[in-house]
C-alpha positions, 0 to 999 in steps of 0.5 A: 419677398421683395417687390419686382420692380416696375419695367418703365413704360417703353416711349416708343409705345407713345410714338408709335401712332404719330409715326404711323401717321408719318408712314401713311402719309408718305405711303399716300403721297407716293400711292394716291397721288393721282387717285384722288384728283378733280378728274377722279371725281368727275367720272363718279360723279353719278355714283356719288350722288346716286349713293347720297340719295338712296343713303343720305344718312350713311353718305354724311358719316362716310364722307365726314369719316373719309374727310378726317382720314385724309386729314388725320393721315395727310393724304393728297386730296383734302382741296378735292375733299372739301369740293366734293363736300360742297358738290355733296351736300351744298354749301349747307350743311357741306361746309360743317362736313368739312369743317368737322372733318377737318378739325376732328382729323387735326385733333387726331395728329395733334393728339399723336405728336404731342404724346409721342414727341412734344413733351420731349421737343418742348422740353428740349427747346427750352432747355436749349434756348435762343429763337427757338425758345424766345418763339414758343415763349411767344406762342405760349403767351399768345396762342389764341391770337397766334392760332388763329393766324395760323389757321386764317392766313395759309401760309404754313401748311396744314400738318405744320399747323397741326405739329407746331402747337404739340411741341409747345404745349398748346392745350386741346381745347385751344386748339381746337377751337382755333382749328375750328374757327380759323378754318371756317372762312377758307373752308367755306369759299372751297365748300362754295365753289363745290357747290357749283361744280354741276355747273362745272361739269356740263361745261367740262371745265375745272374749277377756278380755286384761284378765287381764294386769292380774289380781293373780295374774297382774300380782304376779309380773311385777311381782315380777320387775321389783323384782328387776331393779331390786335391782342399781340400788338397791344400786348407789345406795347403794355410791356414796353410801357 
């Protein structure tokens, strides 16, 4: 008797998790928008710190599971996240909260695009060609340096930052690692000013997040970026000799 043959595999089973990614996130964006916010935080400031201190342990999980949520999910809200964390649990070990939290949620979005789309994207630019492609090409040759930069210097969004490395075949563990590493400086200056936000509250002020842009705070970034690029330069010009 004949074998059955093999019904092949429905790709839209492989899709479903990014596109419930998309889903909650648009869900979020309309529903949480004015939820999670720095006003929200100040009214349970007491009951925050009140469940810290009677459940330390559980605090930490929940805030890290809650921070890889919102990332994972891109929900309004990580700026106040990472200032909660400082607010939390300090600069120490808030900002390994936050930066755990970011970067297991950043796996969970790269990992969703890359089995539901970026296989088939990759592919399809390639086959097309033009900027598009000479870009992944230039990616694939540098994407230590180029992830890095990516994730020092803000200019592209977050999720973008989580997407683009999918649709050009990035491995995990470079992604990771550069999501890792590249966020630590940004992420510690946001975990820093939560820290203070006791200092903040008593005044009834908002914090100033304008100091990421402060020279002294934005010049070693950048500075960090320019030496990310310095593998890229040398390359260029290896190739032209």
């Amino acid at each position: 008797m004949p074998a059955t043959p093999k019904r092949p595999p429905n790709p839209w089973l492989k899709r479903l998790p990014f596109l419930v990614i998309l889903g909650v996130a648009v869900l979020g964006a309309v529903l949480l928008r004015d939820q999670i916010s720095f006003e929200a935080l100040a009214r349970h400031r007491d009951t925050l710190l009140a469940f810290r201190d009677s459940n330390p342990a559980l605090a930490s999980l929940g805030f890290v599971a809650a921070y890889v949520v919102i990332v994972a999910f891109s929900l309004p809200g990580a700026t106040i996240a990472t200032l909660t964390g400082g607010f939390l649990f300090g600069l120490f070990p808030g900002v390994f909260y936050n930066v755990g939290g970011a970067t297991i949620g950043a796996a969970g979005v790269f990992l969703a695009a890359r089995a539901g789309f970026g296989a088939d994207v990759a592919a399809k630019i390639t086959e097309r060609g033009g900027a598009a492609a000479r870009l992944q090409q230039g990616l694939r040759e540098n994407e230590w340096s180029a992830l890095l930069i990516m994730r020092l210097v803000p200019a592209v969004p977050f999720f973008i930052a989580n997407l683009l490395p999918a649709f050009v075949g990035t491995s995990l563990f470079r992604f990771v690692v550069t999501t890792f590493l590249g966020i630590i400086p940004g992420t510690f200056v946001f975990t820093w000013v939560g820290a203070g936000l006791g200092e903040v509250f008593a005044r009834s002020e908002t914090p100033d997040l304008s100091i990421l842009f402060a020279p002294h705070i934005l010049g070693p970034i950048l500075g960090l970026a320019v030496l990310s690029a310095v593998p890229i330069v040398l390359k260029h010009f290896n190739k032209g000799a």
